[in-house]
ROSE-4610 file (N, C-alpha, C; in Angstrom, 1 decimal, always signed):
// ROSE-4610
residu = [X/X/X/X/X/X/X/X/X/X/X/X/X/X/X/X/X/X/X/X/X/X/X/X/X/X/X/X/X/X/X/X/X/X/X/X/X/X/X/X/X/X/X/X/X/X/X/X/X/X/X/X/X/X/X/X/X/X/X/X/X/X/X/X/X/X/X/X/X/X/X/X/X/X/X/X/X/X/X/X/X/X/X/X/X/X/X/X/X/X/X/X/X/X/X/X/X/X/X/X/X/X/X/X/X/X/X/X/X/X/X/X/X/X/X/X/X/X/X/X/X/X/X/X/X/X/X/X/X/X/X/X/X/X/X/X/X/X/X/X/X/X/X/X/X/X/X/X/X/X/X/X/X/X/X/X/X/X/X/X/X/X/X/X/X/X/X/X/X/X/X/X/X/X/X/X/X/X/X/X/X/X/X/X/X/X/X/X/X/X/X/X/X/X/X/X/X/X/X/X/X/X/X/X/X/X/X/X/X/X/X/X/X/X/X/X/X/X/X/X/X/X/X/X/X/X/X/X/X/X/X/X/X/X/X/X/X/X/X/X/X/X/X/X/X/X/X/X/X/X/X/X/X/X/X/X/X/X/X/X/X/X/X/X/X/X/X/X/X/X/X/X/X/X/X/X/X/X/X/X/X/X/X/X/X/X/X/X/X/X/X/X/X/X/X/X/X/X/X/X/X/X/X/X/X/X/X/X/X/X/X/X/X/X/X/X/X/X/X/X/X/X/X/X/X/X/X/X/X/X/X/X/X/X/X/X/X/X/X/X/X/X/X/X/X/X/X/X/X/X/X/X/X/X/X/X/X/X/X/X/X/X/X/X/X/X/X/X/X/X/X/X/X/X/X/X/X/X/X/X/X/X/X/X/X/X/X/X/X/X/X/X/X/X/X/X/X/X/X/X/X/X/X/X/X/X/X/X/X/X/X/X/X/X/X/X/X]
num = [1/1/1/2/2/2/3/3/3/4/4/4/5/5/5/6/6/6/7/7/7/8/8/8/9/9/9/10/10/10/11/11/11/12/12/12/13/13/13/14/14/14/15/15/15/16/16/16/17/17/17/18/18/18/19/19/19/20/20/20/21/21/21/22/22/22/23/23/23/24/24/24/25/25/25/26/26/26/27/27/27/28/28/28/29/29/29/30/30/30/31/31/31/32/32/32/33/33/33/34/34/34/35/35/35/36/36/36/37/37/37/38/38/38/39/39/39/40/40/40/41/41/41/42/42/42/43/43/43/44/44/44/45/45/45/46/46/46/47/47/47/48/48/48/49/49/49/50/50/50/51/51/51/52/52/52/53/53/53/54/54/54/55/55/55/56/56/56/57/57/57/58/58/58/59/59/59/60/60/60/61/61/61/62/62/62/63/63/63/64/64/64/65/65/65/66/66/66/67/67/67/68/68/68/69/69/69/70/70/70/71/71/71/72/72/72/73/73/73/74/74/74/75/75/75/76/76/76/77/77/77/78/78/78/79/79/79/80/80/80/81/81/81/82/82/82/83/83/83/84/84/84/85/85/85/86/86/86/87/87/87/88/88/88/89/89/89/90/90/90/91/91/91/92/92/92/93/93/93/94/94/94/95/95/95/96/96/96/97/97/97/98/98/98/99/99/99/100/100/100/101/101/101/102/102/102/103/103/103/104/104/104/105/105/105/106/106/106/107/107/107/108/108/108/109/109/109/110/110/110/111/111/111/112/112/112/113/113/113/114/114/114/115/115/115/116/116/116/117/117/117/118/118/118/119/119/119/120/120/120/121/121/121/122/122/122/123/123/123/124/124/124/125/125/125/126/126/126/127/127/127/128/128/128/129/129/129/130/130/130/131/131/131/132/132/132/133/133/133/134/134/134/135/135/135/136/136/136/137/137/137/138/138/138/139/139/139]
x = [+2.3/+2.0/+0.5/+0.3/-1.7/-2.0/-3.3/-3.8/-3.8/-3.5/-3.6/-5.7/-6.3/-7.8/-7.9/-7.1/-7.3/-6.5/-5.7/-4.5/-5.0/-5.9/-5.6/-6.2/-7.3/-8.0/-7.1/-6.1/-5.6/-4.4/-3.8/-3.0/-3.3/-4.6/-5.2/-5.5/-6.0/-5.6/-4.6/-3.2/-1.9/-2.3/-2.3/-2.2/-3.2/-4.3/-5.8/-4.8/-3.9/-3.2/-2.2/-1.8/-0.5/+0.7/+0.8/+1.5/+1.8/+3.3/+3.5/+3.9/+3.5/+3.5/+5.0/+5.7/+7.1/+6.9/+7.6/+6.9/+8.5/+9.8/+10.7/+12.0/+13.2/+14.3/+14.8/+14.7/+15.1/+14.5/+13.3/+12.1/+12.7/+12.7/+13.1/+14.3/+15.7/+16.8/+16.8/+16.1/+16.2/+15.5/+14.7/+13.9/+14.6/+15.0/+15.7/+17.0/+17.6/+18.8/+19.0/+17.7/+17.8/+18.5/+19.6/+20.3/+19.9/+18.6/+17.9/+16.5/+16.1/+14.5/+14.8/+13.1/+12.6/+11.5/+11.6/+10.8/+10.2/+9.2/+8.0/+8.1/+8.7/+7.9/+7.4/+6.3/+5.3/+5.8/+5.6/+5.8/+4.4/+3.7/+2.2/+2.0/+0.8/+0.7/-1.1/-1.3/-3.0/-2.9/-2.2/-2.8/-3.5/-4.2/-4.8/-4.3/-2.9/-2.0/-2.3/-2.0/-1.8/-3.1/-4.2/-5.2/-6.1/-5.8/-6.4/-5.5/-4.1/-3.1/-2.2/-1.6/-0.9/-1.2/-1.8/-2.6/-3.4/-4.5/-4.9/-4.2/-3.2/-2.3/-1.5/-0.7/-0.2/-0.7/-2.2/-2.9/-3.2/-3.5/-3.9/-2.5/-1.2/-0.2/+0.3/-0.4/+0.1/-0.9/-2.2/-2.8/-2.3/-1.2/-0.4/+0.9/+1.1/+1.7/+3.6/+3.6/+5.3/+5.0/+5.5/+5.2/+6.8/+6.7/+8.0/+6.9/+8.7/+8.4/+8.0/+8.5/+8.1/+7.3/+6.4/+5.6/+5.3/+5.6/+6.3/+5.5/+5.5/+4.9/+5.2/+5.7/+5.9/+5.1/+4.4/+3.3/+4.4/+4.3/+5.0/+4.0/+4.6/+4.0/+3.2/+3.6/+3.2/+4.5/+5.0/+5.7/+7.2/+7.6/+8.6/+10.3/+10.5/+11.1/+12.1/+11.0/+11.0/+11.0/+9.9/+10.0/+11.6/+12.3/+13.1/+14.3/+14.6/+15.5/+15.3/+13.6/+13.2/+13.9/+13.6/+14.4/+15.7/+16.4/+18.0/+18.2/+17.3/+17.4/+17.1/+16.6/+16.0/+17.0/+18.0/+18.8/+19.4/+19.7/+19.8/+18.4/+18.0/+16.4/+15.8/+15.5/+14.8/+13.6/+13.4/+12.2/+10.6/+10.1/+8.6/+7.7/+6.5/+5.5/+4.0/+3.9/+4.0/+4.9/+5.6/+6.6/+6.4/+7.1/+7.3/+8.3/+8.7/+10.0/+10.6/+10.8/+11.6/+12.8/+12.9/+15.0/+14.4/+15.6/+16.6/+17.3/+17.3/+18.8/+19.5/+18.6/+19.2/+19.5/+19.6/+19.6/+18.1/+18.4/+16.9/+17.1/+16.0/+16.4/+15.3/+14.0/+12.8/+12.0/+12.0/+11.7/+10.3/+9.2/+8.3/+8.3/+8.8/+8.4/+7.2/+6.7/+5.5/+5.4/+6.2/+5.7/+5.5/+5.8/+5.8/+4.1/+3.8/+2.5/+1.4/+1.6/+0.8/+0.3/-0.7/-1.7/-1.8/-1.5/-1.5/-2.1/-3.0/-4.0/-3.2/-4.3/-4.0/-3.1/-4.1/-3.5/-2.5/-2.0/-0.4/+0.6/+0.4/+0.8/+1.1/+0.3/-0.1/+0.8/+0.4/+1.7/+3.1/+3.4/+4.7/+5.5/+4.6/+5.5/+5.1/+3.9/+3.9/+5.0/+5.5/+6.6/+8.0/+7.9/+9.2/+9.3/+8.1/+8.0/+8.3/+7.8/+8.4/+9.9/+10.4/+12.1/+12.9/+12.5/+13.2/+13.0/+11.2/+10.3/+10.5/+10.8/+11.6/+10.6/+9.4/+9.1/+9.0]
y = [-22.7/-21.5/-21.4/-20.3/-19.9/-19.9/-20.1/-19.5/-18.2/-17.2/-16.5/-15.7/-16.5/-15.9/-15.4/-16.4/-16.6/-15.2/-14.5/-13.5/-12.1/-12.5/-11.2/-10.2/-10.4/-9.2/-8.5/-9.3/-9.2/-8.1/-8.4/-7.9/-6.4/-6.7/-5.2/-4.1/-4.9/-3.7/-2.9/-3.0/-2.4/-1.7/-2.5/-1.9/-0.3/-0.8/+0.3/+2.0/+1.3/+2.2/+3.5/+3.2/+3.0/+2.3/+1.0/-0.3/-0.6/-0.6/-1.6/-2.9/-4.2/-5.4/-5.6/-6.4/-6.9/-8.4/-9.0/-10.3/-10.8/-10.1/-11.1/-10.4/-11.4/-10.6/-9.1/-8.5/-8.0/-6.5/-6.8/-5.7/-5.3/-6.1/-6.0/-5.1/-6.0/-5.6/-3.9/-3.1/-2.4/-1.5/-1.4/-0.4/-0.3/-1.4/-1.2/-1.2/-0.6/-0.2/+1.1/+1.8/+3.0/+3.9/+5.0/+5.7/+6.7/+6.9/+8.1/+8.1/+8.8/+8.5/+7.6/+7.6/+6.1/+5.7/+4.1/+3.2/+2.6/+2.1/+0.9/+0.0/-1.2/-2.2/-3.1/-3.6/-4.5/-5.8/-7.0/-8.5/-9.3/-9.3/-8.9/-10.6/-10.5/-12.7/-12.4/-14.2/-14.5/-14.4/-14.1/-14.3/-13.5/-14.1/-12.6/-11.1/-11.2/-10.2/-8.9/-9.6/-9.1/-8.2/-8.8/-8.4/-7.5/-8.3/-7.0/-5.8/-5.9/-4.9/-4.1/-5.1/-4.4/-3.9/-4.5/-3.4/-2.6/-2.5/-1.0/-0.3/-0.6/+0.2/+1.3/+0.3/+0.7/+2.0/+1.6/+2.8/+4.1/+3.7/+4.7/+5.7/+5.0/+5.8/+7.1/+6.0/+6.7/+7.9/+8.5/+9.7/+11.0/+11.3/+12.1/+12.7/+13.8/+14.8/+14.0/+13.6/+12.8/+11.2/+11.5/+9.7/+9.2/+7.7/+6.9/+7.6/+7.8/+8.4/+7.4/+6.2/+4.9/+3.8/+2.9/+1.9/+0.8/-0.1/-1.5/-2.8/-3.9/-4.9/-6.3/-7.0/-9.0/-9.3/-10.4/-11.5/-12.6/-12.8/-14.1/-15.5/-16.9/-17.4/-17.8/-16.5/-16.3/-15.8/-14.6/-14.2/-15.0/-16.2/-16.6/-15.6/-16.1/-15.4/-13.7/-12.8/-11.6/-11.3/-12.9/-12.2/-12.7/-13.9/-14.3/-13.2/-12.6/-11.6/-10.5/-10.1/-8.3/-9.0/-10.2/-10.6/-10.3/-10.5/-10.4/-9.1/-7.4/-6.8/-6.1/-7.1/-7.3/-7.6/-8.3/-8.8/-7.6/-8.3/-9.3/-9.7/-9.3/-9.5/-11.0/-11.8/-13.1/-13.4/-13.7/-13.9/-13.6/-12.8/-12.5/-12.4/-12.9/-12.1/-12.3/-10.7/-9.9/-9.3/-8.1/-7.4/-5.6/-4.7/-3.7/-3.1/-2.8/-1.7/-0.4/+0.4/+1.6/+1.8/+1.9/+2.2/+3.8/+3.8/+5.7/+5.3/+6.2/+6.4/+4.3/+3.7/+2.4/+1.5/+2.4/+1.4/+1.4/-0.1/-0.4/+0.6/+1.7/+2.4/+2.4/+1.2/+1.3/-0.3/-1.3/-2.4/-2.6/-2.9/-4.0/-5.5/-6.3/-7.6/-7.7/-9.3/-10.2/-9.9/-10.1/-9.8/-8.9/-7.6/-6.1/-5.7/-6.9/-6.2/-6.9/-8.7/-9.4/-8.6/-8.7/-8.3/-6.8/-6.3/-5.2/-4.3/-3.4/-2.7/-1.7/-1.9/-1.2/+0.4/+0.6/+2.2/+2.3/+1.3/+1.6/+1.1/+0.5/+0.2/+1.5/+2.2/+3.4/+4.4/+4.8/+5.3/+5.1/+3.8/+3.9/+4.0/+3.7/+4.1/+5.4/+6.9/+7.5/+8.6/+7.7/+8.4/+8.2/+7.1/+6.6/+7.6/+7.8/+8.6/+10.5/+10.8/+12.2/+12.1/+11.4/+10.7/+10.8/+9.9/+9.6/+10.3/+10.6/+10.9/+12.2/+12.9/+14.7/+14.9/+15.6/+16.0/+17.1]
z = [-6.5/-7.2/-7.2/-6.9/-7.0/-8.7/-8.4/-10.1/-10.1/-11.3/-11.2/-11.1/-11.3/-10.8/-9.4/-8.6/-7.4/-6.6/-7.2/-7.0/-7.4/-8.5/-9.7/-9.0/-8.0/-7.5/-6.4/-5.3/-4.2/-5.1/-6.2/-6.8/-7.4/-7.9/-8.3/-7.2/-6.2/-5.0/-4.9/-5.2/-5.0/-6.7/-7.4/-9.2/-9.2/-8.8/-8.4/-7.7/-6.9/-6.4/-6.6/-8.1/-9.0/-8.7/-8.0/-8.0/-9.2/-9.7/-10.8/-10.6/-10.9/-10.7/-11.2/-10.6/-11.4/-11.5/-12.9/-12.8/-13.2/-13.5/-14.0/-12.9/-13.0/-12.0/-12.8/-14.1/-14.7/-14.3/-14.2/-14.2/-12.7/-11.6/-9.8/-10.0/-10.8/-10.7/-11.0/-12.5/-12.9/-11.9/-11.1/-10.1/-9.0/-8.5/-7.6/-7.4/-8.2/-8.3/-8.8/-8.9/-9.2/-8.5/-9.3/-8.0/-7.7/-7.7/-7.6/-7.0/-6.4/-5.6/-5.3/-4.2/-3.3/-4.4/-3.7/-4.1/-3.1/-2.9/-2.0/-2.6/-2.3/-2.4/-1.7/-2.0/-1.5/-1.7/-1.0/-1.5/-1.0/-1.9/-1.7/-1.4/-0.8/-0.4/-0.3/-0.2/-0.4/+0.9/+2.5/+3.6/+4.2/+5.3/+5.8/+6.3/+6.9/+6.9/+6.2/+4.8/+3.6/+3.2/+3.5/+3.2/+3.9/+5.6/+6.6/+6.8/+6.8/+7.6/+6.6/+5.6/+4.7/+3.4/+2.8/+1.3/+2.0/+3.4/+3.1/+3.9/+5.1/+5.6/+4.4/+3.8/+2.2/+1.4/+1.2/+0.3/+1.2/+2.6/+3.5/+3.7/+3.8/+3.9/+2.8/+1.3/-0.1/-0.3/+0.8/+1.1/+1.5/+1.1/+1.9/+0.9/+1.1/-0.2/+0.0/+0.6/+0.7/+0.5/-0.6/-0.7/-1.7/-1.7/-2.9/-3.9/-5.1/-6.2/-6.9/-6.5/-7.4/-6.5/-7.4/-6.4/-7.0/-6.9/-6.7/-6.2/-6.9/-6.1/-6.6/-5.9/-6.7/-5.6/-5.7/-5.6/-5.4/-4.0/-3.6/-3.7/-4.1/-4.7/-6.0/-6.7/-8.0/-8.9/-8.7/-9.3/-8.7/-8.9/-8.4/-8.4/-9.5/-9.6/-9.3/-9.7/-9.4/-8.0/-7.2/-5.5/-5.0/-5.4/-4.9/-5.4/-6.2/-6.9/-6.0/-5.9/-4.6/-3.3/-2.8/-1.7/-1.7/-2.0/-2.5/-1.9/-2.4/-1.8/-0.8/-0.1/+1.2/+2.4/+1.9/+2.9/+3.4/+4.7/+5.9/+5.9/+6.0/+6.6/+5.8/+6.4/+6.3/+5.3/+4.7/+3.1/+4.7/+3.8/+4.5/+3.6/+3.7/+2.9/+3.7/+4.2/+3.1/+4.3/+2.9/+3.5/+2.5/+3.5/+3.2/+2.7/+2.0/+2.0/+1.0/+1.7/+0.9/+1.0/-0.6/-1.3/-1.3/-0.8/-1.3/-2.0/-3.3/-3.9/-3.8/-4.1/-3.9/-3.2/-2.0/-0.7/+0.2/+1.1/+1.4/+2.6/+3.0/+4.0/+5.5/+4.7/+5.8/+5.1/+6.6/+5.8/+7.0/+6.9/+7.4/+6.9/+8.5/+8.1/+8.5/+8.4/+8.0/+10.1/+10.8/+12.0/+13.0/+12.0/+12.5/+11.7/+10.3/+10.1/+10.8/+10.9/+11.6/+12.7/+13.2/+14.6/+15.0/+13.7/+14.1/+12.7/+13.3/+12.3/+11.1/+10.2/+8.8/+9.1/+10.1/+10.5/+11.2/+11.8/+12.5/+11.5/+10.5/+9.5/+9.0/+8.6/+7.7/+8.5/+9.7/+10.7/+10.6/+10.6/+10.6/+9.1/+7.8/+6.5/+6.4/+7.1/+6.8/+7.6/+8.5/+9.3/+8.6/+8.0/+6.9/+6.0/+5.2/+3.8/+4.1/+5.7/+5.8/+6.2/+6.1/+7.0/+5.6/+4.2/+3.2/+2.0/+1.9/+0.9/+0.4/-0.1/-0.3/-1.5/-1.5/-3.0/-3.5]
């Protein structure tokens, strides 16, 4: 588990954003099960990934008049619990972090894993959930 000093800034990035942090399986379960609107969520990590490709991919996409109505974020390796519960809704798809994904109406309907963001820049990042969010995103 990180300290949270070590986190708290990597974390405020997404929060800075309007990111709500989920820290228990209760908080996870209740968002994403919503039967209504999309949701983002993030599964936010200390790697470099995370930090070159996916948080500003993420904010650069959330520039744009179609976006999730909801926005979301557990901290893998910190938030144990709540990340292993957002996983759950993740499946099929293999534990990643960091990872992407948007619910419709409750189901997961657009996921980035850890190797679709690795090596590849913020802005193709930003491209492909801003192609997601005109696909799912209705406002």
């Amino acid at each position: 588990m990180y300290p949270i000093e070590l986190i708290r800034p990597m974390a405020q990035e997404l929060e800075n954003s309007g990111f709500e942090s989920l820290s228990s399986q209760e908080q996870v379960k209740s968002v994403l099960t919503q039967a209504q609107g999309t949701v983002l969520l993030v599964v936010n990590s200390v790697c470099g990934c995370a930090a070159a490709n996916a948080r500003p991919g993420v904010r650069m996409a959330l520039n744009q008049d179609q976006k999730p109505s909801k926005l979301v974020t557990v901290f893998a390796g910190v938030d144990r619990e709540a990340t292993a519960t957002a996983r759950e809704f993740l499946l099929p798809y293999p534990p990643s972090s960091p990872a992407i994904a948007l619910f419709k109406d409750g189901k997961l309907v657009h996921i980035l894993e850890r190797h679709q963001i690795e090596g590849r820049s913020a802005q193709m990042i930003a491209d492909n959930l801003s192609q997601a969010f005109q696909t799912y995103c209705q406002n």
